[in-house]
C-alpha positions as CSV (number, residue, x, y, z in Angstrom):
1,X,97.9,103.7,78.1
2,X,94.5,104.7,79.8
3,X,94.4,101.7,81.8
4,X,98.2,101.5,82.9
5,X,97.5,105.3,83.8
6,X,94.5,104.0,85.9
7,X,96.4,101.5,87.7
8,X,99.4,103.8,88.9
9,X,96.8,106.1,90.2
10,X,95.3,103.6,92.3
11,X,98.4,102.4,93.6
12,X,99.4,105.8,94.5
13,X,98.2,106.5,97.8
14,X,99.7,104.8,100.7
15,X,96.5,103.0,102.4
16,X,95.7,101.2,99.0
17,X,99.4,100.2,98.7
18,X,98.6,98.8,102.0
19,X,95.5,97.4,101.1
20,X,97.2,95.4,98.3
21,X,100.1,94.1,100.5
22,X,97.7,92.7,102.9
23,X,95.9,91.2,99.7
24,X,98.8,89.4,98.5
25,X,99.0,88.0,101.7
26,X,96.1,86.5,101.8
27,X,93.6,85.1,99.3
28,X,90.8,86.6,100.4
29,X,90.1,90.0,102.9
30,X,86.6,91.4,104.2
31,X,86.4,94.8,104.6
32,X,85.9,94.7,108.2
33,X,89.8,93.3,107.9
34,X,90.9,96.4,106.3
35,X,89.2,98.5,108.8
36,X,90.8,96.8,111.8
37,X,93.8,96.0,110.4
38,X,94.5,100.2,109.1
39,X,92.4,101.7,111.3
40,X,90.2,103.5,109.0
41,X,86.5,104.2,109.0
42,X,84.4,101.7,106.8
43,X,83.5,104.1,104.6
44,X,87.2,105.2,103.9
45,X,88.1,101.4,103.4
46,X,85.0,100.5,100.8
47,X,86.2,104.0,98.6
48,X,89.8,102.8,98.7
49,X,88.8,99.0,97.8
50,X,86.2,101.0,95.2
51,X,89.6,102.7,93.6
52,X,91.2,99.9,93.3
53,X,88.3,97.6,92.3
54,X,87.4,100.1,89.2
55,X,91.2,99.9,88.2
56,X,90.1,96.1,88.0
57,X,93.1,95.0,90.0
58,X,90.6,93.7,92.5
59,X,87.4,92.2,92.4
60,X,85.2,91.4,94.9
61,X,81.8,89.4,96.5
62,X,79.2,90.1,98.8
63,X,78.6,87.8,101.7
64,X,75.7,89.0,103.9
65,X,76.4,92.4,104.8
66,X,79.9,92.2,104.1
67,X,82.1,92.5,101.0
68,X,85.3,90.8,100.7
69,X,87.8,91.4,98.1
70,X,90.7,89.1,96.6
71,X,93.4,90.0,93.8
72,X,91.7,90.4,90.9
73,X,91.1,86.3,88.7
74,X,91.9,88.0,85.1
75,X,95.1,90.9,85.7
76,X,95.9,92.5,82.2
77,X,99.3,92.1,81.2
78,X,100.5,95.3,82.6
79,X,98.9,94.3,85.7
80,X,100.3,91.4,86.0
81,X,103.5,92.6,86.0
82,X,103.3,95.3,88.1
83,X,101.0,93.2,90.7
84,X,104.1,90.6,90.6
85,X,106.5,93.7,91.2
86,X,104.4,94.8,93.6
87,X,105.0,91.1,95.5
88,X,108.7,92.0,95.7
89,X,108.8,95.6,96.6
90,X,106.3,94.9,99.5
91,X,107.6,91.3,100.8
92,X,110.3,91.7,103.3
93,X,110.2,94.0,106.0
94,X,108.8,96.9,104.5
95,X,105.0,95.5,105.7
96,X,106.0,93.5,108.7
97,X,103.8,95.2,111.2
98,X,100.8,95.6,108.9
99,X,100.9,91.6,108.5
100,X,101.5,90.9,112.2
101,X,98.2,93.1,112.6
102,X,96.6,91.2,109.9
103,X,97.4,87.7,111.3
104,X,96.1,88.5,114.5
105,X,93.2,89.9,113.4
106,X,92.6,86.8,111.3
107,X,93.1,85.1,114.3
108,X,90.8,86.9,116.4
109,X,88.1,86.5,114.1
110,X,88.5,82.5,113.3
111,X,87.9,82.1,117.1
112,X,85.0,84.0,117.4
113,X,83.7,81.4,114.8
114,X,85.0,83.6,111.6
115,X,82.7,87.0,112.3
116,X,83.7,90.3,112.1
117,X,84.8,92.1,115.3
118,X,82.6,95.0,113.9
119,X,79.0,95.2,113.7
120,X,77.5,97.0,110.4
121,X,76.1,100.0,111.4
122,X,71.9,99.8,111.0
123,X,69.5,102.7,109.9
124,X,67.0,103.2,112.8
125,X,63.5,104.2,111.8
126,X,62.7,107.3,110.6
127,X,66.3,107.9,109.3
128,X,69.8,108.4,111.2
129,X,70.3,110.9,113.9
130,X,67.7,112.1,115.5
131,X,66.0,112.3,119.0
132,X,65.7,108.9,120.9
């Protein structure tokens, strides 16, 4: 019961129900996606994807300075189900514009040779902020 309570809890907030929709519609997301694509800070995105990550219906892999997160490869049983439930509440129109966002972002970034539009941020020397 702990774990389906775990995984209605992550679904219950409206940017990671958006953040799975776009992940069912496509294999595999970086989090520079999900901060174009919803218009969120990076930090916001990565403790979303953390949420759902920890109520393993996500995993995820580092690639440089970037992770990217897919469906998760081994659902539970409840998952499962709910995940495929989650296909058919969330196909349709009910996500329409978040995909058309999605598929031109994708788009955007395969022509610029598949990097993100958004550069990670960098610590300067001696810390952030600061006098120049």
């Amino acid at each position: 019961m702990r774990e389906l309570a775990g995984i209605f809890r992550a679904l219950a907030d409206e940017t990671r129900l958006q953040m799975m929709g776009m992940l069912l519609r496509r294999r595999e997301i970086c989090v520079c996606d999900f901060v174009e694509v919803l218009g969120v800070t990076q930090s916001k995105a990565s403790r979303h994807l953390r949420y759902l990550l920890h109520a393993r219906l996500v995993d995820d892999r580092r690639h440089g300075l970037w992770v990217h997160y897919r469906l998760a490869d081994e659902l539970g049983s409840d998952a499962r189900v709910i995940v495929r439930d989650l296909r058919a509440v969330l196909g349709g129109d009910r996500l329409r514009d978040l995909r058309a966002r999605l598929d031109r972002s994708m788009k955007r970034k395969a022509a610029a040779g598949g990097v993100c539009a958004l550069a990670p941020r960098r610590r300067r020397a001696g810390g952030e902020g600061g006098a120049r």
